[in-house]
N, C-alpha and C positions, 0 to 999 in steps of 0.2 A: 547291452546298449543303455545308454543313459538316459533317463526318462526327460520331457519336455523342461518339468521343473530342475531337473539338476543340468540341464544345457544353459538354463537362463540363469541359476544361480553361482553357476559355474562363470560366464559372460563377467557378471556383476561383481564375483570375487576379482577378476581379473583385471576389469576398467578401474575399478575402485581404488586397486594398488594395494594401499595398505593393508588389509582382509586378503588378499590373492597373493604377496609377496610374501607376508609374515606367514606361521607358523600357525596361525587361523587356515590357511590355502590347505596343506595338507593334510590337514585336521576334520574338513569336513570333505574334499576332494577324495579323499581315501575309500567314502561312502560308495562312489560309485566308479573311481576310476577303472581300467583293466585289472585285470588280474594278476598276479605278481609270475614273476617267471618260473617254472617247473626246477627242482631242489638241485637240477644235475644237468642244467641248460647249457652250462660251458664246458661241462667235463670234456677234455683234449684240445680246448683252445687256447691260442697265446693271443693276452689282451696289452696293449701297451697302453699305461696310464701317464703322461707327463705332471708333471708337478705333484708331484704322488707323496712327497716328503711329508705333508700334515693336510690338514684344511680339509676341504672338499674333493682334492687328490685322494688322500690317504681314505679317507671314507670312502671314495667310489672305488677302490684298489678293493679295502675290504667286504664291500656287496659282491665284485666279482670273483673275488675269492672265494667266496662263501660259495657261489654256484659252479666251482670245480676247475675255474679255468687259472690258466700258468698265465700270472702276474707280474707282466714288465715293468718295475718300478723306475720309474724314469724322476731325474734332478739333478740337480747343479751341486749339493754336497756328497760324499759317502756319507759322512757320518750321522747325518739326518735321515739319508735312505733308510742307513742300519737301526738307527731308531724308529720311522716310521715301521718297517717292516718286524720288528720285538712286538709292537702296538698291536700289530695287526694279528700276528701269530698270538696274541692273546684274545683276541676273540675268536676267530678260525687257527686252528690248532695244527688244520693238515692243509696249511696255506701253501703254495707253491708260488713261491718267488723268489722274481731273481732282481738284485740289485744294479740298475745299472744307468751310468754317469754319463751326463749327457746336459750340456748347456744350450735350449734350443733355441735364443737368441744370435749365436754363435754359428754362423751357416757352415762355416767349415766342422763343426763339432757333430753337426748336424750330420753332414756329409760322413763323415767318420762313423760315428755311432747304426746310421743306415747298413752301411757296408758291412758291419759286424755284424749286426741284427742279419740280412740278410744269407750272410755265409753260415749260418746258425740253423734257420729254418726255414720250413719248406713252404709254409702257409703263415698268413695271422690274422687272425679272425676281426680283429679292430683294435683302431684308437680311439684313446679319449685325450684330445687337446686342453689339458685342465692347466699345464702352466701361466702364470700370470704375474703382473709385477704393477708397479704404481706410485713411479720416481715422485718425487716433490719439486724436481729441477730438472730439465731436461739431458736426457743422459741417451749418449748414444753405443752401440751394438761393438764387439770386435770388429765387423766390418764398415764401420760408419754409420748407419742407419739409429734413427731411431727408436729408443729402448721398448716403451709398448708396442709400436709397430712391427719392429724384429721378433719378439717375444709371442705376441698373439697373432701375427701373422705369417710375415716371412719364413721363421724357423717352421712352422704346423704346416704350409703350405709345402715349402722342400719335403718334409720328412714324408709326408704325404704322397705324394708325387714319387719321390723315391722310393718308398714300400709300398706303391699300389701294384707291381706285381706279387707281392705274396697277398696283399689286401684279394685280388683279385683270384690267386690260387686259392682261396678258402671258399668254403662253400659257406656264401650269406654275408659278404664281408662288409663291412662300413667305417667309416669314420663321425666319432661327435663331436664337435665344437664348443664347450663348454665358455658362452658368452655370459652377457649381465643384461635385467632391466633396463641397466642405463641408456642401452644403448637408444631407447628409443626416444633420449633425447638429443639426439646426433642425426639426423635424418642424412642418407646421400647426397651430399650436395657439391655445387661444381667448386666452392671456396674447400670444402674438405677435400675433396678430389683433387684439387691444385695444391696443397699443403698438407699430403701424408705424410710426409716427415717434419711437420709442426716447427717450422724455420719462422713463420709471419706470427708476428704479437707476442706477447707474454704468455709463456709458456705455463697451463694449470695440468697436475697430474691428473684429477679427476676428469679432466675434460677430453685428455689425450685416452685416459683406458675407455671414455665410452662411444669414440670415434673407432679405436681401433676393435671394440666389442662390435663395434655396425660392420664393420667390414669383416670381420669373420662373418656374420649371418648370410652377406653379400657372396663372400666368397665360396662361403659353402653352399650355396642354391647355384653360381656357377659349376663350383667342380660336380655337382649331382647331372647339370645339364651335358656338361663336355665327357663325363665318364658313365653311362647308363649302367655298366655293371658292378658299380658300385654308390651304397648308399652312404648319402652324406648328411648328416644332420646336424644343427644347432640349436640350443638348449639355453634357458637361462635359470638359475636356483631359486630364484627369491632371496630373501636375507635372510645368510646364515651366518651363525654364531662362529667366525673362522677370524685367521689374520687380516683377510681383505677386508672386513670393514671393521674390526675390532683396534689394530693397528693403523690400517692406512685411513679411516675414516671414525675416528673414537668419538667425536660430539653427537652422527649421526647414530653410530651404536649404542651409544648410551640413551637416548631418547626413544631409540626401537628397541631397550633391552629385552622387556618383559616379552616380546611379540619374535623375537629372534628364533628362523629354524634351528633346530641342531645341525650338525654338517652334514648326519643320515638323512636327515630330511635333504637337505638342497643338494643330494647326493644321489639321492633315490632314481630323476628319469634318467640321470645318467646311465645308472646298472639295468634300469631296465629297458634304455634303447642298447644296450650292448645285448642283453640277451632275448631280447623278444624280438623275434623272426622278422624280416621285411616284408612277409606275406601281411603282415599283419598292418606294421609302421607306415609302409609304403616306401618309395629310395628316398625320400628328403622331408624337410619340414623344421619348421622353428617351435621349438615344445616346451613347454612348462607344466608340472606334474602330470604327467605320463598323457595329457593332452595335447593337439598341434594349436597353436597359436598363430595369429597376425604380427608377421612383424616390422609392422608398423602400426603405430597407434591408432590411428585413422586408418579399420582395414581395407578403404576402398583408395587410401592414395598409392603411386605406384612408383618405383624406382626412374628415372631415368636409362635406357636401355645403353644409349651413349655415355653417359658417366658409369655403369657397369661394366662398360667393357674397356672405358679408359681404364678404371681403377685397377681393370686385371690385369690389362698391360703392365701396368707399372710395378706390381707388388711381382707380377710372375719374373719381369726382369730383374727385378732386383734379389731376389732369391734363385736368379740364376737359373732359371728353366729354359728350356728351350721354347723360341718362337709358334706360335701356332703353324702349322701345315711344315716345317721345318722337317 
């Protein structure tokens, strides 16, 4: 357990931002975090990683790699998988992975990809929803919807729902969420609620990924509530040194260079909410370096319970679920 001083300095890394986001957070969080997971935690598990092509994917592919478990490499290219997966087999040598295509903006691809997954195996220990995107212009889904919303939502929510029987046949199963910081400058609110498909005003990408980042955290403290036997969590990295902000944010990356995680770092509670037990986790929670977080800024404001269950309405129809009690 973590002594008085490392709760409060732990607090102060984290309101502070800059110190709790950067590559400082890990760096002295490490001091007293948990423990890291046992060398052969996954051995016989199938973990599915989306967006697993490079970045923060490919890093968290490879932590769970390392602890033995068969590695669903999920993306929108092959030929990036098959490079991602060279990469990865260069640091873990007896990586088991399998490569497999899958656009999860795409609800019918979605749908496809489930079906195979499923006729495949019998259990799967977890997902990590790490896919992500972060148009410049608003761009919408094969089925219409819009591109961040499809992508971090609609598509993780289907895929979800659709493999929560074998999430379920595993012993210990959960799914993570792999959100952003940002989100918590997006708070719930009944203007976001009324405009999840970003139709009102001029459209900003950055604005659209850190609404759609709130509603993942949303979402998955729902599905934790609606499915007890299985854990749902979401997570944010802090900034790391990847495409998401090197590419889709280069003025703010070059100002946060020197202070930049590695992708191992902003990759790390990933692997180790996949492998450390729910005894431990508990079924849900908003994390940041292997600790649970507020999430929201103000940890004493609260969601609106009526715009949470509007919002779920609306993403679980449009991803095509079925109605509650149906």
């Amino acid at each position: 357990m973590p002594s008085t001083f490392a709760n409060l300095a732990d607090t102060v890394l984290d309101k502070t931002v800059l110190p709790g986001y950067s590559s400082i957070g890990p760096a002295l969080r490490r001091r007293w975090w948990p423990a890291d997971p046992e060398p052969d935690a996954l051995r016989g598990r199938h973990v599915v990683v989306t967006g697993a092509s490079g970045g923060l994917g490919a890093a968290a592919a490879t932590g769970i790699a390392a602890l033995g478990a068969t590695v669903h490499l999920v993306g929108r290219k092959a030929d990036r998988l098959a490079d991602a997966a060279r990469e990865i087999r260069g640091s873990v040598p007896a990586a088991d992975l399998r490569e497999e295509v899958c656009d999860v903006s795409d609800l019918d691809d979605v749908r496809r990809y489930a079906q195979r997954l499923t006729s495949d195996l019998g259990a799967l220990h977890a997902i990590v929803h790490d896919a992500g995107v972060m148009p410049k212009e608003r761009t919408e889904s094969a089925q219409g919807h819009e591109l961040t919303l499809a992508t971090h939502v609609l598509g993780p929510l289907l895929l979800t729902e659709l493999l929560r029987p074998l999430l379920e046949a595993a012993d210990d199963g959960r799914v993570v969420w792999v959100s952003s910081g940002g989100m918590y400058t997006a708070p719930l609110t009944a203007a976001l609620v009324d405009d999840l498909q970003y139709r009102d005003g001029d459209y900003d990408g950055v604005r659209a990924y850190a609404r759609t980042k709130r509603l993942q955290v949303v979402v998955a403290e729902l599905l934790a509530e609606r499915h007890p036997h299985l854990a749902s969590h979401a997570m944010h990295p802090g900034w790391a040194e990847t495409p998401g902000i090197t590419d889709s944010l280069p003025g703010f990356a070059k100002v946060v260079a020197p202070v930049l995680r590695t992708a191992e770092q902003g990759a790390d509670t990933m692997v180790w909410l996949v492998a450390t037990p729910t005894s431990v986790t508990g079924p849900d929670g908003f994390w940041c370096d292997r600790r649970r977080r507020s999430p929201r800024y103000l940890p004493w404001s609260k969601d609106d319970p009526a715009l949470r269950r509007r919002a779920w309405d609306r993403v679980a129809a449009w991803a095509g679920l079925e109605p509650e009690g149906s």
